[in-house]
Biopython code that builds the backbone (N, CA, C, O; Angstrom):
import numpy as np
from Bio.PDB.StructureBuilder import StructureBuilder

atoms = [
    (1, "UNK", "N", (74.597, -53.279, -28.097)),
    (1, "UNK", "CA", (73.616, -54.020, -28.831)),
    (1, "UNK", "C", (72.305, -53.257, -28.755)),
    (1, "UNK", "O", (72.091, -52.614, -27.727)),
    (2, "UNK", "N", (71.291, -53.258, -29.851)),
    (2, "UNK", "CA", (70.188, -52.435, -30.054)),
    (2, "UNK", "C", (69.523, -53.523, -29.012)),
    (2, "UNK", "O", (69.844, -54.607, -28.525)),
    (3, "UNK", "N", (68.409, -52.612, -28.950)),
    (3, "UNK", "CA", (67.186, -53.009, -28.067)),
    (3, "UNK", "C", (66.135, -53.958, -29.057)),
    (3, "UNK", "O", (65.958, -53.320, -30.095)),
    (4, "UNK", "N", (65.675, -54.752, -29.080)),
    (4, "UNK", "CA", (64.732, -55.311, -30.285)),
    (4, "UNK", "C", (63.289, -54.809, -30.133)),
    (4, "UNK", "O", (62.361, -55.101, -30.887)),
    (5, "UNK", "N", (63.209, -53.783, -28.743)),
    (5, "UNK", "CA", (61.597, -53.958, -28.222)),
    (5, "UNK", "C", (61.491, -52.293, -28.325)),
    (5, "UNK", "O", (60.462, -51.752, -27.919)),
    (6, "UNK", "N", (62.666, -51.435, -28.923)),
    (6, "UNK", "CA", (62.762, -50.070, -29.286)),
    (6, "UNK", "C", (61.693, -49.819, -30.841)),
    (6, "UNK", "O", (61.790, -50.255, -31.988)),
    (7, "UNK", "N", (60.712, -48.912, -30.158)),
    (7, "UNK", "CA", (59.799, -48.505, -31.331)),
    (7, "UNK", "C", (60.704, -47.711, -32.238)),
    (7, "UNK", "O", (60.677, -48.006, -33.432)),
    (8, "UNK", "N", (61.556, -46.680, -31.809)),
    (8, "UNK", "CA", (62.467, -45.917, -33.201)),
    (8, "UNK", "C", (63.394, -46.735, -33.883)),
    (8, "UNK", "O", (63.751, -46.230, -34.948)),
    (9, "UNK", "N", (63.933, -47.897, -33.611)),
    (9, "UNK", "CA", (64.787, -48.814, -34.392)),
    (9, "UNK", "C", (64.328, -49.030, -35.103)),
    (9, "UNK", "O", (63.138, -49.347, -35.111)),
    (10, "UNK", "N", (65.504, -48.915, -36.608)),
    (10, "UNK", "CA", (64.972, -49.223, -37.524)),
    (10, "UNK", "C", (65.563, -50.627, -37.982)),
    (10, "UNK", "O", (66.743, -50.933, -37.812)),
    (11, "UNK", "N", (64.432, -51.605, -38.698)),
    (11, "UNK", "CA", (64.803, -53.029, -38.795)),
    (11, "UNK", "C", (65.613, -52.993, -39.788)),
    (11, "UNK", "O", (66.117, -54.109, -39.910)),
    (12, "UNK", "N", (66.104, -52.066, -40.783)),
    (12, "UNK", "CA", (66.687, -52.185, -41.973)),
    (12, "UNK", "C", (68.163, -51.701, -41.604)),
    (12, "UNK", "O", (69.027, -51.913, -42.455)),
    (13, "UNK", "N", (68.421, -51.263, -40.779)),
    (13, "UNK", "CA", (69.940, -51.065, -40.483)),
    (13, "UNK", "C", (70.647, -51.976, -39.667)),
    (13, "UNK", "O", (70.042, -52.546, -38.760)),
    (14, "UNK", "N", (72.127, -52.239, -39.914)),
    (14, "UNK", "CA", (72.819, -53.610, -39.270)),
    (14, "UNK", "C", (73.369, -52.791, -37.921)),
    (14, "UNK", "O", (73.932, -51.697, -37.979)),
    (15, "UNK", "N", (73.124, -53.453, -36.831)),
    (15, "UNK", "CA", (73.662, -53.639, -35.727)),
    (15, "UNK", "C", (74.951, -52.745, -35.504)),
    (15, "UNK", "O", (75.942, -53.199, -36.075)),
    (16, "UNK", "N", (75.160, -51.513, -34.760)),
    (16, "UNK", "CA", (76.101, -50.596, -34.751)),
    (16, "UNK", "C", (77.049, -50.042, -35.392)),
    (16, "UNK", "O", (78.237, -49.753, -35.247)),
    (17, "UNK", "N", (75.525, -49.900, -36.775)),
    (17, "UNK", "CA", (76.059, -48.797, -37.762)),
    (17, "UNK", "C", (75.477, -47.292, -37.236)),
    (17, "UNK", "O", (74.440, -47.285, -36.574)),
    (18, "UNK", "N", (76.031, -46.272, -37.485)),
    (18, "UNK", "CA", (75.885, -44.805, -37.490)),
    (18, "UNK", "C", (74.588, -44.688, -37.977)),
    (18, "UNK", "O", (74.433, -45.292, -39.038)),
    (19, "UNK", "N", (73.484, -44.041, -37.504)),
    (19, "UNK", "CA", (72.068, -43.694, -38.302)),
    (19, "UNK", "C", (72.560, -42.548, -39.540)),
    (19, "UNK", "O", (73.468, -41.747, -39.314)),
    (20, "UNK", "N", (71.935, -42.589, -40.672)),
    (20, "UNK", "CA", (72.218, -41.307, -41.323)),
    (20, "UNK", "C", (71.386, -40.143, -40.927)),
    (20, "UNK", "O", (70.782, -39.660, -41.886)),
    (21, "UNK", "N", (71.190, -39.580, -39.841)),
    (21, "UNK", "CA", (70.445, -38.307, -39.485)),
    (21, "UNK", "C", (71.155, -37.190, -39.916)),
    (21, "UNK", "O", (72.380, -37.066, -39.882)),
    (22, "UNK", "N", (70.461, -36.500, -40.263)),
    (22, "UNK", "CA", (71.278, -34.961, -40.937)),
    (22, "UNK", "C", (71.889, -35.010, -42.080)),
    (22, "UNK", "O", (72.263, -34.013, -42.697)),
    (23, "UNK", "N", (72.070, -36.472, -42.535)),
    (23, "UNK", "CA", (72.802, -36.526, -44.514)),
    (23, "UNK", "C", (71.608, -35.972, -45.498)),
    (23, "UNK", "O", (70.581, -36.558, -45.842)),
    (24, "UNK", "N", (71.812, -35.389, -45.650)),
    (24, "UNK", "CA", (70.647, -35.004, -46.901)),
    (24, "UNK", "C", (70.648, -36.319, -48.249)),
    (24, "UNK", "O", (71.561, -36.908, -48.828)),
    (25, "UNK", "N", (69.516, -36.360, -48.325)),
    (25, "UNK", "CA", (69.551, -37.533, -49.911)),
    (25, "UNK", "C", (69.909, -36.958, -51.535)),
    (25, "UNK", "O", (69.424, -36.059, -52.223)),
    (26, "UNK", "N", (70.591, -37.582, -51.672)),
    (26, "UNK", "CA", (70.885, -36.896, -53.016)),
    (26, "UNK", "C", (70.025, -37.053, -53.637)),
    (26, "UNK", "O", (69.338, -38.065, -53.500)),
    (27, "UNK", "N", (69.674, -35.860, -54.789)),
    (27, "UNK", "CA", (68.433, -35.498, -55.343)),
    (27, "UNK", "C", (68.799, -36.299, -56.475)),
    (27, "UNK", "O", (69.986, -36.539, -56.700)),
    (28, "UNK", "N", (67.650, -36.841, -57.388)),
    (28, "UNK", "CA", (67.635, -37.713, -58.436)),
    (28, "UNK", "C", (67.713, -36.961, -59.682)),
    (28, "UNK", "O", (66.746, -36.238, -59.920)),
    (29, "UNK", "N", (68.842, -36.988, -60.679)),
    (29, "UNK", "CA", (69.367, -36.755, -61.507)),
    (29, "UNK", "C", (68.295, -36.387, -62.850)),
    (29, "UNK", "O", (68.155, -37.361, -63.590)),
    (30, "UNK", "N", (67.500, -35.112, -63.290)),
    (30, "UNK", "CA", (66.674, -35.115, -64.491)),
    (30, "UNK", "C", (66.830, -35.843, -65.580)),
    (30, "UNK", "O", (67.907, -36.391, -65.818)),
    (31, "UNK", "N", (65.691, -35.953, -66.448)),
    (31, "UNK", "CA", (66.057, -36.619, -67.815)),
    (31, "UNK", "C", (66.548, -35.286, -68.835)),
    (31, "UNK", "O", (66.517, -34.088, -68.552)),
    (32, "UNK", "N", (66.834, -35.694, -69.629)),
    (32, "UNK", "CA", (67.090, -34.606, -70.236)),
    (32, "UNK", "C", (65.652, -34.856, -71.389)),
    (32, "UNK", "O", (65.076, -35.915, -71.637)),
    (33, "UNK", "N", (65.371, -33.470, -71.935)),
    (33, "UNK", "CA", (63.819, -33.857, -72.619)),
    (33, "UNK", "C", (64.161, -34.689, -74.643)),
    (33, "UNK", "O", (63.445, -35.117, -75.548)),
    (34, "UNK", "N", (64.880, -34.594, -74.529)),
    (34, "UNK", "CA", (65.416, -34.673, -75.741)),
    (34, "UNK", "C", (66.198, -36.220, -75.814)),
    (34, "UNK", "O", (66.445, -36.613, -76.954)),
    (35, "UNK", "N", (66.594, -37.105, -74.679)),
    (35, "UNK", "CA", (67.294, -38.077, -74.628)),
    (35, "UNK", "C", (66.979, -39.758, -75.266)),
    (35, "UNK", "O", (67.639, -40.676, -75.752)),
    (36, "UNK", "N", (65.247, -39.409, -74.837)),
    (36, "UNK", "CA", (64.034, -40.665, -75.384)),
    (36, "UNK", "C", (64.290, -40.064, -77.137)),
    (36, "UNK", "O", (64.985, -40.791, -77.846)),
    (37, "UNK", "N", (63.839, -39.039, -77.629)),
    (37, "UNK", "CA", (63.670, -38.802, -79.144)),
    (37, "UNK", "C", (64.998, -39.454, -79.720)),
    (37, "UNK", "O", (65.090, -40.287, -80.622)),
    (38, "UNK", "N", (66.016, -38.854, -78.958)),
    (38, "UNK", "CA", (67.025, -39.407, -79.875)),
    (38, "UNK", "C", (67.635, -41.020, -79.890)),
    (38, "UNK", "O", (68.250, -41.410, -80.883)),
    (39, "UNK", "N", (67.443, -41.802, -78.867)),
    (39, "UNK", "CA", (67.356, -42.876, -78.720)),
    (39, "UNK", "C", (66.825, -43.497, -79.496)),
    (39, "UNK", "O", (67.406, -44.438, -80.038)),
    (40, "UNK", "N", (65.164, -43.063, -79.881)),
    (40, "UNK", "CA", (63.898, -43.902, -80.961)),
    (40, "UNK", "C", (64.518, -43.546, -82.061)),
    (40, "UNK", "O", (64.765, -44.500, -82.798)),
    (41, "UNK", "N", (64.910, -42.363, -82.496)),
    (41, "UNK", "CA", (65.202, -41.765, -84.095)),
    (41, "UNK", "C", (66.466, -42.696, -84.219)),
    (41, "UNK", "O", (66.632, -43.135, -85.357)),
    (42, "UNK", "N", (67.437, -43.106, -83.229)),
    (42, "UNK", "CA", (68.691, -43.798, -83.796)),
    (42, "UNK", "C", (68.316, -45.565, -84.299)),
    (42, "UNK", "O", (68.829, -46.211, -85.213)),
    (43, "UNK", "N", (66.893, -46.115, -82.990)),
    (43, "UNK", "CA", (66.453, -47.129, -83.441)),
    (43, "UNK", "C", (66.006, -47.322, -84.867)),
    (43, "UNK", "O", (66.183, -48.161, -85.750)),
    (44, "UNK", "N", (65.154, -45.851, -84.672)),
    (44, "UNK", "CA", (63.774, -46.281, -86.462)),
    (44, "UNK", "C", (65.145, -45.956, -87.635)),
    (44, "UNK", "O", (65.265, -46.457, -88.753)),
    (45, "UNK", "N", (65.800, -45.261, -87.160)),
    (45, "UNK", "CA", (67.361, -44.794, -88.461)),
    (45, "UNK", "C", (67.193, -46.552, -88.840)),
    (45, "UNK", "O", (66.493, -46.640, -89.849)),
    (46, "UNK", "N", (67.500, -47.545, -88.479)),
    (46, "UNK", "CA", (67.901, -48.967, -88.850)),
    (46, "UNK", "C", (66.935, -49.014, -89.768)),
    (46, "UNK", "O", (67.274, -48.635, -90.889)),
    (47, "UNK", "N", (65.970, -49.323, -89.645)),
    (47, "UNK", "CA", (64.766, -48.878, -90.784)),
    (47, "UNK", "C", (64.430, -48.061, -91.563)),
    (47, "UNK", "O", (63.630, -48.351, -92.453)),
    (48, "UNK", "N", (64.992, -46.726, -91.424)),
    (48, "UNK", "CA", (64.222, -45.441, -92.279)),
    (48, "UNK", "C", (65.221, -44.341, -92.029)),
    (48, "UNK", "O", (65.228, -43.318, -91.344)),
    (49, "UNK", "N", (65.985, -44.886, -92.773)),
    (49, "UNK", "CA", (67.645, -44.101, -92.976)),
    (49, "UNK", "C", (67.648, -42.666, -92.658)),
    (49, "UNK", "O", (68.440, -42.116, -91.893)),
    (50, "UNK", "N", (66.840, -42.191, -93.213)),
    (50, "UNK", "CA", (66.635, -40.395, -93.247)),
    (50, "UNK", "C", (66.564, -40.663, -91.384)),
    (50, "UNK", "O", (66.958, -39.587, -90.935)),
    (51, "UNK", "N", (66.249, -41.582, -90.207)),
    (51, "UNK", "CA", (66.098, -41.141, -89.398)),
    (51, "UNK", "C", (67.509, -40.595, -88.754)),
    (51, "UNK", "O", (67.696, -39.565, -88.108)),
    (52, "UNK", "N", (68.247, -41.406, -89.060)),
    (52, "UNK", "CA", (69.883, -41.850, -88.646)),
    (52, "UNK", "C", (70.846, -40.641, -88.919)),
    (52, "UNK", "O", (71.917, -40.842, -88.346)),
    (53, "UNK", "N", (70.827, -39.692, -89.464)),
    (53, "UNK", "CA", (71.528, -38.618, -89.696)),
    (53, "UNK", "C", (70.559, -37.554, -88.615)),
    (53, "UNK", "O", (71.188, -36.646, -88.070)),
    (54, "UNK", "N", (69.342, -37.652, -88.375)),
    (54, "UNK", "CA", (68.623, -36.370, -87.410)),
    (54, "UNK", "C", (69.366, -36.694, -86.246)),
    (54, "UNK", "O", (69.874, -35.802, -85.565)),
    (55, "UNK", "N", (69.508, -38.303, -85.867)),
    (55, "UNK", "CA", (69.669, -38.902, -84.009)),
    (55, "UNK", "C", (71.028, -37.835, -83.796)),
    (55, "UNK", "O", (71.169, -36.986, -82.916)),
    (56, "UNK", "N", (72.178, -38.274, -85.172)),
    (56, "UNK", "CA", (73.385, -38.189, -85.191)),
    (56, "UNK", "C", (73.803, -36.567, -84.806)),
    (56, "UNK", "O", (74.834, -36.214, -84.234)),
    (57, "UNK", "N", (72.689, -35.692, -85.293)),
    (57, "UNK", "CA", (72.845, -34.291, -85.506)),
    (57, "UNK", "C", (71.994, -34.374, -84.098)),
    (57, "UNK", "O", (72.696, -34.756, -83.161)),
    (58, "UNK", "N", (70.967, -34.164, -83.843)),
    (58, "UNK", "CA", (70.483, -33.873, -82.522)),
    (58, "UNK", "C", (71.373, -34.566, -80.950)),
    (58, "UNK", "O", (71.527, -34.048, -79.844)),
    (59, "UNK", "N", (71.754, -35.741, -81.424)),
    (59, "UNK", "CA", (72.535, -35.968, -80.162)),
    (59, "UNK", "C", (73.838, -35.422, -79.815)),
    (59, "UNK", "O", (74.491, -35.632, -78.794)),
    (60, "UNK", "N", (74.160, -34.581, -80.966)),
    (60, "UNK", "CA", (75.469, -34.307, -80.633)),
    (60, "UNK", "C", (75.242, -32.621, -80.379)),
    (60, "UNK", "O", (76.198, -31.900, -80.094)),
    (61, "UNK", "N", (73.969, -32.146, -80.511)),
    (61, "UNK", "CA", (73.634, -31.103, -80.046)),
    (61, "UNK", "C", (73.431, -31.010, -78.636)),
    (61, "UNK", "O", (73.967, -30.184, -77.897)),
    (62, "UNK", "N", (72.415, -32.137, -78.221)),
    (62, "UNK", "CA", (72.461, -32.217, -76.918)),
    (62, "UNK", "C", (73.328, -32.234, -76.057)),
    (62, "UNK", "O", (73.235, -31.543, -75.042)),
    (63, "UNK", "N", (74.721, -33.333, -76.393)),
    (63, "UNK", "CA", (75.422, -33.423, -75.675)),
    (63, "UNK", "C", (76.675, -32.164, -75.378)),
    (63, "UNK", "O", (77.523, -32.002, -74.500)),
    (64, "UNK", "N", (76.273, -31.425, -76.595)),
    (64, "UNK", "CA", (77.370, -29.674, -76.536)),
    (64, "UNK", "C", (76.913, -29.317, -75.353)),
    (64, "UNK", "O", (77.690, -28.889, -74.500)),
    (65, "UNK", "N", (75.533, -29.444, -75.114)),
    (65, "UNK", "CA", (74.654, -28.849, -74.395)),
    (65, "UNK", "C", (75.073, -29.249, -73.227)),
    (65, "UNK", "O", (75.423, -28.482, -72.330)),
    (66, "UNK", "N", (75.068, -30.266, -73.171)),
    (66, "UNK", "CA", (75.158, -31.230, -71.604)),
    (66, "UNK", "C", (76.766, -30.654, -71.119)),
    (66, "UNK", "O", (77.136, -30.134, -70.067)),
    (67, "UNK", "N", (77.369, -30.933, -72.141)),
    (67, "UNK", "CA", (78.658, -30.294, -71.732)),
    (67, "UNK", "C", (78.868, -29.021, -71.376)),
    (67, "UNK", "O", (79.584, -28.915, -70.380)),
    (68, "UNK", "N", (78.404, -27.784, -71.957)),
    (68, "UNK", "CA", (78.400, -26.376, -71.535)),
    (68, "UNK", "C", (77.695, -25.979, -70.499)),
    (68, "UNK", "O", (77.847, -24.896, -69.933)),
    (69, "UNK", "N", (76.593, -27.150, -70.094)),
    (69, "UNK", "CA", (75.728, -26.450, -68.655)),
    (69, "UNK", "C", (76.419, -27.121, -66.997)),
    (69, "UNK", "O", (76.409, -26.688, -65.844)),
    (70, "UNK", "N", (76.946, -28.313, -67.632)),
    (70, "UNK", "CA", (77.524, -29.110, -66.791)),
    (70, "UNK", "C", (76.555, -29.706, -65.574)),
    (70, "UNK", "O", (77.037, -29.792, -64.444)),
    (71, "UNK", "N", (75.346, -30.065, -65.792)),
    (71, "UNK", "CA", (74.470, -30.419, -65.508)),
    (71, "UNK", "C", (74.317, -32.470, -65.881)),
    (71, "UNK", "O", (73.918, -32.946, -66.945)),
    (72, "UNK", "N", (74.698, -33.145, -64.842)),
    (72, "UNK", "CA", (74.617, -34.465, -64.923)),
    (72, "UNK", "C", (72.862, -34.758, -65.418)),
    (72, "UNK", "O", (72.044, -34.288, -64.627)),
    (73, "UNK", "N", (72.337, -35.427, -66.548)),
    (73, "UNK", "CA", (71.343, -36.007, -66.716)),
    (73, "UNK", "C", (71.198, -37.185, -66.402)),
    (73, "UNK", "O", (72.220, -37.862, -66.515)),
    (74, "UNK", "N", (70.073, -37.826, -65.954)),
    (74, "UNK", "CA", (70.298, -39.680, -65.682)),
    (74, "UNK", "C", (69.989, -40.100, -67.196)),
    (74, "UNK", "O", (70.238, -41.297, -67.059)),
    (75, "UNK", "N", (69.622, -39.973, -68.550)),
    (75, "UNK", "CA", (69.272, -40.412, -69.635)),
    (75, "UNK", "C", (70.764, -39.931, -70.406)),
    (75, "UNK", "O", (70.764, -40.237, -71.599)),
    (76, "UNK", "N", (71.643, -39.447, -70.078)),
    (76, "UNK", "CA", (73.149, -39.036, -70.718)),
    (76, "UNK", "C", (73.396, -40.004, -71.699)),
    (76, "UNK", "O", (73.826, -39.752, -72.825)),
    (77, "UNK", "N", (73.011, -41.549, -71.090)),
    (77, "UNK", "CA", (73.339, -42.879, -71.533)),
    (77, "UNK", "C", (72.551, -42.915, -73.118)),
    (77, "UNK", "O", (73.225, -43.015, -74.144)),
    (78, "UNK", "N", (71.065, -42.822, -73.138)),
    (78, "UNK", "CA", (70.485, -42.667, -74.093)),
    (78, "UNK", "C", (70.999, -42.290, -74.957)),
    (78, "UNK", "O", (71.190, -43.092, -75.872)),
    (79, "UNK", "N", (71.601, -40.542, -75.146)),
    (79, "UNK", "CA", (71.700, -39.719, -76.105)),
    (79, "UNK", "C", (72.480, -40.731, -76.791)),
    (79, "UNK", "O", (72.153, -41.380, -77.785)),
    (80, "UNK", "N", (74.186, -40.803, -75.731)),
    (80, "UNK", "CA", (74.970, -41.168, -76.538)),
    (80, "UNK", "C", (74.569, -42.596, -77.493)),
    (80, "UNK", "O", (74.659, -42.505, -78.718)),
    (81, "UNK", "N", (74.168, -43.780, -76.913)),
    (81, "UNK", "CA", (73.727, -44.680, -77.808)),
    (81, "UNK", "C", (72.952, -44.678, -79.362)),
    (81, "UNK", "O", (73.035, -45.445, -80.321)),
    (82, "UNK", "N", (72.099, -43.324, -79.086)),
    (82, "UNK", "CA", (71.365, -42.869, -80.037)),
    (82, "UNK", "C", (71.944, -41.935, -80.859)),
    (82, "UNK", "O", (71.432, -41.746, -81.962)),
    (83, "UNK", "N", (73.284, -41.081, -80.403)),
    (83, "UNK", "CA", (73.974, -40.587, -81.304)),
    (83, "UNK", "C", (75.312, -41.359, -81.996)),
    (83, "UNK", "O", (76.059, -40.895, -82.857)),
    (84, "UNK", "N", (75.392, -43.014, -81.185)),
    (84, "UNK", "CA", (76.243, -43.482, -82.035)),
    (84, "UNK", "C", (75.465, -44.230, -82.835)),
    (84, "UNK", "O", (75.995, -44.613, -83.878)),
    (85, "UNK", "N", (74.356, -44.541, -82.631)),
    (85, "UNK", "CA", (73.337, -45.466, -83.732)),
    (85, "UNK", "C", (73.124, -44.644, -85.200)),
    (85, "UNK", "O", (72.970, -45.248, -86.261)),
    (86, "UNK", "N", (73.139, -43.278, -85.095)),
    (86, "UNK", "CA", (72.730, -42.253, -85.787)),
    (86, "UNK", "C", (74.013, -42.072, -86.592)),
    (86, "UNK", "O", (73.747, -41.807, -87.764)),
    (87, "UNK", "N", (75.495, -42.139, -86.302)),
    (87, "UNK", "CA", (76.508, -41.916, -86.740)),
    (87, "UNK", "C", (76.300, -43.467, -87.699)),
    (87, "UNK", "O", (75.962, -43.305, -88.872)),
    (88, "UNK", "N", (76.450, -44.558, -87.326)),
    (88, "UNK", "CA", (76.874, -45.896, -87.487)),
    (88, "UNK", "C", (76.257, -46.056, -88.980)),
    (88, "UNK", "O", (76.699, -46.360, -90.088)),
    (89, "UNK", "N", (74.742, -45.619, -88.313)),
    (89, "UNK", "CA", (73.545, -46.069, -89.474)),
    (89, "UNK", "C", (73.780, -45.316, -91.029)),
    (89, "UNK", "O", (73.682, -45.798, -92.158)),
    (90, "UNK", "N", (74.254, -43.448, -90.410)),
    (90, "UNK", "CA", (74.208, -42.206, -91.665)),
    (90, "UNK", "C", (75.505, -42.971, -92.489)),
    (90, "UNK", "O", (75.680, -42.881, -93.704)),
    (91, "UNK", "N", (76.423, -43.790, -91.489)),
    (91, "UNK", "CA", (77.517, -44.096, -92.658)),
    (91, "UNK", "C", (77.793, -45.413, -93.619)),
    (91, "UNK", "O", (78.678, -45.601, -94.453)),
    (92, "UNK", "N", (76.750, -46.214, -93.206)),
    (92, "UNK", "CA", (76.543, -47.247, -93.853)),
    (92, "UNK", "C", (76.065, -47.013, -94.417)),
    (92, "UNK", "O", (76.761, -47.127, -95.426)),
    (93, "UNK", "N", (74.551, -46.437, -94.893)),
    (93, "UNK", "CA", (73.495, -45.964, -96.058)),
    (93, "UNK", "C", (74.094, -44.913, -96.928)),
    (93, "UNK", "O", (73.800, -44.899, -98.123)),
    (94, "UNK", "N", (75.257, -43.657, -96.209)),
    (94, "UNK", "CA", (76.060, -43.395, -97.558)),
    (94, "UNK", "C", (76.866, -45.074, -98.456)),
    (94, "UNK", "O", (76.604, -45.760, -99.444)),
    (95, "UNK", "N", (77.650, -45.065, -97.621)),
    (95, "UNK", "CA", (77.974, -46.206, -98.231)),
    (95, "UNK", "C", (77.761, -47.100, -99.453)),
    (95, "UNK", "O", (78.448, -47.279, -100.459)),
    (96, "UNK", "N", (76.403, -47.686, -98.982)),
    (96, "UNK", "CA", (75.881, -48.218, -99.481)),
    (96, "UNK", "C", (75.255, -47.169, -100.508)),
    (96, "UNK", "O", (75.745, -47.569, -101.564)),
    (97, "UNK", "N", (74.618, -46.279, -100.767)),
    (97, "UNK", "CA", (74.151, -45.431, -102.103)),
    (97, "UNK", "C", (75.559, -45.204, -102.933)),
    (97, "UNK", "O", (75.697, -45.294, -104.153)),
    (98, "UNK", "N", (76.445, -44.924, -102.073)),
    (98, "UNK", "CA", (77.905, -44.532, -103.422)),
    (98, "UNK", "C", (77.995, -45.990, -104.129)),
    (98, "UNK", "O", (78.584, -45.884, -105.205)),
    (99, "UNK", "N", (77.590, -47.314, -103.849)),
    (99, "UNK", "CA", (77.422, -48.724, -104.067)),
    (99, "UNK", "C", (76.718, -48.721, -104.810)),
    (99, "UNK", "O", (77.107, -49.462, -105.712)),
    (100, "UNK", "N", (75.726, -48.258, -105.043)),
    (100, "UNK", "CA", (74.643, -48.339, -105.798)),
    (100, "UNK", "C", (74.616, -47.588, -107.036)),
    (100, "UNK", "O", (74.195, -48.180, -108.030)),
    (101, "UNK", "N", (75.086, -46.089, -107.175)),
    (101, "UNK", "CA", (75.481, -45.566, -107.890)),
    (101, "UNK", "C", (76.552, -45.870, -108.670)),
    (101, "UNK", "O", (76.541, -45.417, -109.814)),
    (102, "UNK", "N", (77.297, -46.405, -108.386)),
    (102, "UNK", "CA", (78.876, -47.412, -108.907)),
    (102, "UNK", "C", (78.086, -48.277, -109.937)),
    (102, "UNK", "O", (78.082, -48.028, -111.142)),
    (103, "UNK", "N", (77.343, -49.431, -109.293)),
    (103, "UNK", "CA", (76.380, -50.374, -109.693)),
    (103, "UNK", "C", (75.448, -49.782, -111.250)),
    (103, "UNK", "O", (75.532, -50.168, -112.416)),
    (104, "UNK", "N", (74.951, -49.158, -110.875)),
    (104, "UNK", "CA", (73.825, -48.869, -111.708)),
    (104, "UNK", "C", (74.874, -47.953, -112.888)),
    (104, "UNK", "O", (74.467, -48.113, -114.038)),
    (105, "UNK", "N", (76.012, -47.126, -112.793)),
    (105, "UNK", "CA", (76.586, -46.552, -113.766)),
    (105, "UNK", "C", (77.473, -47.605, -114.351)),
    (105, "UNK", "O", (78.007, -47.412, -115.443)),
    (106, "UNK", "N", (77.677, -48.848, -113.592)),
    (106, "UNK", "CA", (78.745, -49.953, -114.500)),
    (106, "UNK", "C", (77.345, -50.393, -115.555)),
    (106, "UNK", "O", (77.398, -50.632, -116.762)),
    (107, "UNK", "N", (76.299, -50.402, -114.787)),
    (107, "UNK", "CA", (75.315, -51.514, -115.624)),
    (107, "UNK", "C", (74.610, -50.596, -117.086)),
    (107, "UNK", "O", (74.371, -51.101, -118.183)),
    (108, "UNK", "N", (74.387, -49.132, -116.680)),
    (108, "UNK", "CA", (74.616, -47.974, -118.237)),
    (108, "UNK", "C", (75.642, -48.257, -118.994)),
    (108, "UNK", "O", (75.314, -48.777, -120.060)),
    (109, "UNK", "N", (76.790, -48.104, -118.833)),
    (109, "UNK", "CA", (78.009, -48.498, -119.638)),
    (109, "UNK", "C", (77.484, -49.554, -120.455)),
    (109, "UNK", "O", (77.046, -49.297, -121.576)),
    (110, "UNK", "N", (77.490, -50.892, -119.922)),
    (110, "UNK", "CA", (77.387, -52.271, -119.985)),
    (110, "UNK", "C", (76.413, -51.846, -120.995)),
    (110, "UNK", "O", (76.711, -52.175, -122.143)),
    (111, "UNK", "N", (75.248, -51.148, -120.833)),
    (111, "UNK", "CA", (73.901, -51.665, -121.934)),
    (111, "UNK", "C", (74.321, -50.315, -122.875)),
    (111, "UNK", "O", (73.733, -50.232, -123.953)),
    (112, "UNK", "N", (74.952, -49.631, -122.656)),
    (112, "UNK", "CA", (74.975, -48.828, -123.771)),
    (112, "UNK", "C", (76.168, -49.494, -124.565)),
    (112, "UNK", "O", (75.994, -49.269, -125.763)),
    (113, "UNK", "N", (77.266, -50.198, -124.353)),
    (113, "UNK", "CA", (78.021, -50.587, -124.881)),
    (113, "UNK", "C", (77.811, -52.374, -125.861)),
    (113, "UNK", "O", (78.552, -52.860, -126.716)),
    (114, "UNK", "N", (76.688, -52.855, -125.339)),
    (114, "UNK", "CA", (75.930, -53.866, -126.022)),
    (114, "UNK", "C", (74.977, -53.445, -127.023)),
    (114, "UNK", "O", (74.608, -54.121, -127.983)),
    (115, "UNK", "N", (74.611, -52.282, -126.727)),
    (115, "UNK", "CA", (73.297, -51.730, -127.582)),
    (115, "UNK", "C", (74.414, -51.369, -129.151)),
    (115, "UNK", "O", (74.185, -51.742, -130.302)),
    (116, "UNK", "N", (75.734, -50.451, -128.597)),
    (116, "UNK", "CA", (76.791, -50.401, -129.927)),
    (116, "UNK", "C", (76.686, -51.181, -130.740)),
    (116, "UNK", "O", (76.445, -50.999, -131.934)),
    (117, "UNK", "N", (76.907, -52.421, -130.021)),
    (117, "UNK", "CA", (77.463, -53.591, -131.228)),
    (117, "UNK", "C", (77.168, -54.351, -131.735)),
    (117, "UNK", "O", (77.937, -54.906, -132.519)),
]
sb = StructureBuilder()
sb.init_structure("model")
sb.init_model(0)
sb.init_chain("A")
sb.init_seg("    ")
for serial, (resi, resn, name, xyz) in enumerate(atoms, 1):
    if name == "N":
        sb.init_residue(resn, " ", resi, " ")
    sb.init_atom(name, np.array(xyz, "f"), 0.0, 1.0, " ", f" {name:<3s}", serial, name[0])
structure = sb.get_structure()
């Protein structure tokens, strides 16, 4: 049993556990500099379409990257969210324009074919 009246005891460790002396702390994992941009560009993509194809293309640059250096980032999480926001978003707004174009060439037909007759 510890001593309670020992100045080196530490109050945060339980009762005849091993001290960690000599473990080194594992060092805290970098951001990657690029992980925040692509995150925001996949958000503002929901709004401002042109953003949603950059997230999609830059995050998947990054992550070649991440993969060939083999270097763990703590923001890893970011990219990917922001490069699937970027994928999700570029393919709905095609989508939706081949929709629109469909639309607007039925509705030419339509008035050129009323204007005929």
């Amino acid at each position: 049993m510890s001593n309670p009246y020992d100045p080196n005891a530490n109050p945060y460790q339980a009762p005849g556990s091993p001290l960690p002396y000599g473990q080194p702390y594992q060092a805290v994992a970098p951001e990657h500099p690029q992980g925040t941009t692509i995150m925001v560009l996949g958000i503002v993509g929901l709004f401002v379409s042109i953003c949603a194809p950059i997230a999609w293309f830059m995050g998947s640059k990054a992550l070649k990257e991440i993969r060939a250096s083999g270097i763990h980032y703590s923001n890893e999480q970011q990219i990917v969210i922001g490069r699937v926001l970027g994928m999700v978003i570029t393919i709905i707004a095609l989508v939706a324009l081949v929709f629109f174009i469909v639309f607007f060439i039925i509705i030419a037909i339509t008035a050129v074919t009323q204007a005929g007759s």
